[in-house]
N, C-alpha and C positions, 0 to 999 in steps of 0.2 A: 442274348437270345440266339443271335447266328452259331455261337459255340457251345452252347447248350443243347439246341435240336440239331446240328450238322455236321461239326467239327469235332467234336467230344465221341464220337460213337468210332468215328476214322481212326482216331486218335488211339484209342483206348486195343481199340480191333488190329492197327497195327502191331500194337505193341502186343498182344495176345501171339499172334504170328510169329512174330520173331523168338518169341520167346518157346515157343513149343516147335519149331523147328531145331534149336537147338536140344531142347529137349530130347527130339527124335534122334542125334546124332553122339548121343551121351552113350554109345555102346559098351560093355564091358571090353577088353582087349582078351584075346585067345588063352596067351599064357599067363594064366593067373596067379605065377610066383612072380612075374615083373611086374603087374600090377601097382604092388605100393610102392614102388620105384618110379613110377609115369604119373601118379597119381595128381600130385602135386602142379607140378608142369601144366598134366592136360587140362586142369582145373581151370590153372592161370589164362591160359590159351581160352578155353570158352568164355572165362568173366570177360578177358578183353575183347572176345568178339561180340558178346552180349553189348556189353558198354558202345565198343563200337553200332553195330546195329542201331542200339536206341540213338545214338545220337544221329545219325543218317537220318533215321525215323525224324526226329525232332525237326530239324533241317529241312527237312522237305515237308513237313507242314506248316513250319513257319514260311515258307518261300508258298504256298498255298494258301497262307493267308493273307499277306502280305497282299499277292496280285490280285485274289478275291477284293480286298480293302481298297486297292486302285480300281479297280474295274466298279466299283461299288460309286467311288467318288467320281470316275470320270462320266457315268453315267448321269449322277446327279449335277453335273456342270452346267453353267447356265452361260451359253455360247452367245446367247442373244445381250447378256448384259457386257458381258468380255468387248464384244464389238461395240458396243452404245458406247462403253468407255474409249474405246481407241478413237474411234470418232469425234469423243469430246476430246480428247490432247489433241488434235491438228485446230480442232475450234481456240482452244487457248494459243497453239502457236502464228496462231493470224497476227499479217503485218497490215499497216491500215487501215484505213475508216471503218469502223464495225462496223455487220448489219445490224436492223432492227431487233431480228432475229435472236442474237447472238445467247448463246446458252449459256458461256462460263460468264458470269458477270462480274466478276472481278479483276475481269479485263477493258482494256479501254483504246480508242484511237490513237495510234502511235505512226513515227517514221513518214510524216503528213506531208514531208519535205522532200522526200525519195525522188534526187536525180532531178530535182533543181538546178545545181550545181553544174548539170550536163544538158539543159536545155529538155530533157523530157521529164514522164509522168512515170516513175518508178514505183507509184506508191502502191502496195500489195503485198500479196506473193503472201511467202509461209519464213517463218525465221527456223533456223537452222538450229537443230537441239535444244542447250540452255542458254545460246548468245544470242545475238541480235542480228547479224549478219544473217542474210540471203543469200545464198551458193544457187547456183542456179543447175548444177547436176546432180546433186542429191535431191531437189525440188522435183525436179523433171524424173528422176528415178520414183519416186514416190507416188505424183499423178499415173503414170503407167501403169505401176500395180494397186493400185484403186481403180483406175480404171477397169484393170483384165479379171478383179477380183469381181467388180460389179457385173462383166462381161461373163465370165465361171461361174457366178453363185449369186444372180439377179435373186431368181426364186427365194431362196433363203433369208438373205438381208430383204425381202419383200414382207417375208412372211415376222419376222422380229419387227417389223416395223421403223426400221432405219434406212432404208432406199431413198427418201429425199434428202436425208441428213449426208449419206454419200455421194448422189449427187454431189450436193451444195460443196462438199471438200473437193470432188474435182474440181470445177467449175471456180472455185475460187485460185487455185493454182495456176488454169490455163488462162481464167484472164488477165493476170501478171504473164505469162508466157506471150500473150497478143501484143500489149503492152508493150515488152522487153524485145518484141521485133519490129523495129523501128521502121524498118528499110528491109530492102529483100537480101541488100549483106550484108548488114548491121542486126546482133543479136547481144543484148545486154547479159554480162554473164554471173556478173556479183555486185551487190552494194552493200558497202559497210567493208570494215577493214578488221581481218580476224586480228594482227597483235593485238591493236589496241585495246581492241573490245573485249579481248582474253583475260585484260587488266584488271578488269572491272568489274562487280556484279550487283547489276542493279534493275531497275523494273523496264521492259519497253519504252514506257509511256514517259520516262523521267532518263534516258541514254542521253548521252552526252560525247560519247565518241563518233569519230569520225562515219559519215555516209557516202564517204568516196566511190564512186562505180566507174565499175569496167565492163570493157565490150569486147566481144570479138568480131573481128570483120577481115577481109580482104587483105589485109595488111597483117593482121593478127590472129590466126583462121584458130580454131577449138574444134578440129572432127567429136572428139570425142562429146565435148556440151552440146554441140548442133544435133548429131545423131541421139541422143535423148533429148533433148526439148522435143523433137520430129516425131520421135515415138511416141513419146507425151501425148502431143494434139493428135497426134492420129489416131492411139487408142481411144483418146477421147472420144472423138469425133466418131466411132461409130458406138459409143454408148449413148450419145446421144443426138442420132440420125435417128429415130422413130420419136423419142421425145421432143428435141429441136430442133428441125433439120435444117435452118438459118445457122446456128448455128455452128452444126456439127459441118456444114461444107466452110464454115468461115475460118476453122480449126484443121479443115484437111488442106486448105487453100494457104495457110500459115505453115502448116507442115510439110509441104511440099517446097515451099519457098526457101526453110532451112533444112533442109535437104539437097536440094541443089548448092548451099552455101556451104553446104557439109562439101558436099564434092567439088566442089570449086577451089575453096581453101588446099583441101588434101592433093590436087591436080596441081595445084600451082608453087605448093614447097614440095612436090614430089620433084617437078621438072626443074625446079632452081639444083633440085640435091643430085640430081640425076648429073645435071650440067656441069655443078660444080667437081662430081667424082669422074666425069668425062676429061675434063681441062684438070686433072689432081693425077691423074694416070697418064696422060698425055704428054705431060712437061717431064713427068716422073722416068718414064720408059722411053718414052720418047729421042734420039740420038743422030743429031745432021750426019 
């Protein structure tokens, strides 16, 4: 129907145009003894501009329909279902005691043992792609922009009806971020061991590789992990400072803490490195 009432009359009326312009340019030539000498040639010359022409013509209504066809389709997109799903993949990638809640059912409590091994409560957080490991910078990158998307475009995922569901996936990242800050310079920064686990492919709930965890702290400083977990609970925390605001100060009060640990760490291999190229120059150049 769209090429029958719209496309078909353009189409048709292009080709009309081109065609009686060249018409218009089919002049006899002056001297009419050279005529059947030219004749031939000019002929050639006009079919291939005709041919040319119509094929431009064609070209350009296909590239006319073509984006009519997109612009057709992106409008009937359905933006609200797109996000409903993206929200359910972080529901399936939950490490952890399910809630009650829990929508993909074919998941179940896994990783019940997280940091055992190390004297704390590791158990949470979000597993990392298709393994089983916990990175804790891709985590913390993640809550951010959920976070600033919820912060940008409250209204909208309000209005689709998914606003607690986003919530709920912040909220279940940063309280593995509480969790993983142990201490004001202890910040847990991985559990689980990617060779191993690379080895293998199997369910959460039934892993069998190693849940060895690391931390960074004083000794072992991460600017980089600390200043995203930091970003984490802070954007957090002012999403939801109107909704929970126990919370959201409990989350700026954590984000502050690894902040400071951020710059402490970076303060204190800065001045070992500073020192050591002080005393490296010194012996170097240096001459009694």
């Amino acid at each position: 129907m769209f090429w029958e009432k719209e496309l078909r009359p353009i189409y048709f009326q292009s080709l009309k145009s081109v065609e009686n312009q060249f018409k218009r340019e089919e002049r006899p030539l002056c001297l009419s003894s050279l005529k059947p000498l030219f004749r031939g040639k000019r002929d050639r010359e006009l079919r291939m501009k005709r041919k040319s022409a119509a094929f431009v013509v064609h070209c350009a209504l296909l590239t006319l329909v073509s984006v009519l066809t997109v612009r057709s389709k992106a409008s009937n997109f359905d933006y609200g279902d797109a996000l409903s799903k993206s929200l359910l993949y972080f529901e399936a990638q939950r490490s952890g005691r399910l809630p009650y809640n829990q929508r993909v059912l074919w998941r179940d409590h896994s990783a019940l043992t997280d940091g055992l091994e190390q004297g704390v409560d590791l158990v949470g957080g979000y597993y990392d792609a298709g393994d089983h490991v916990k990175f804790g910078l891709p985590m913390a990158f993640t809550v951010t922009m959920l976070s600033w998307g919820v912060l940008e475009y409250g209204d909208a995922i309000q209005n689709v009806g998914e606003f607690q569901h986003a919530l709920e996936a912040i909220k279940w990242g940063t309280d593995y971020f509480i969790k993983a800050h142990t201490s004001p310079h202890i910040l847990w920064a991985e559990v689980g061991d990617g060779d191993t686990d690379h080895y293998c492919w199997q369910r959460p709930e039934d892993m069998t590789t190693s849940r060895q965890a690391y931390r960074i702290d004083e000794g072992n400083p991460g600017s980089d992990l600390a200043g995203e977990t930091a970003a984490a609970m802070a954007a957090a925390s002012i999403v939801f400072r109107k909704i929970n605001p126990h919370y959201s100060h409990l989350l700026l009060h954590h984000a502050q803490q690894v902040k400071s640990e951020n710059m402490w760490g970076f303060f204190r291999w800065g001045t070992k490195c500073g020192l050591f190229l002080f005393i490296s120059f010194f012996f170097t150049h240096w001459r009694p």
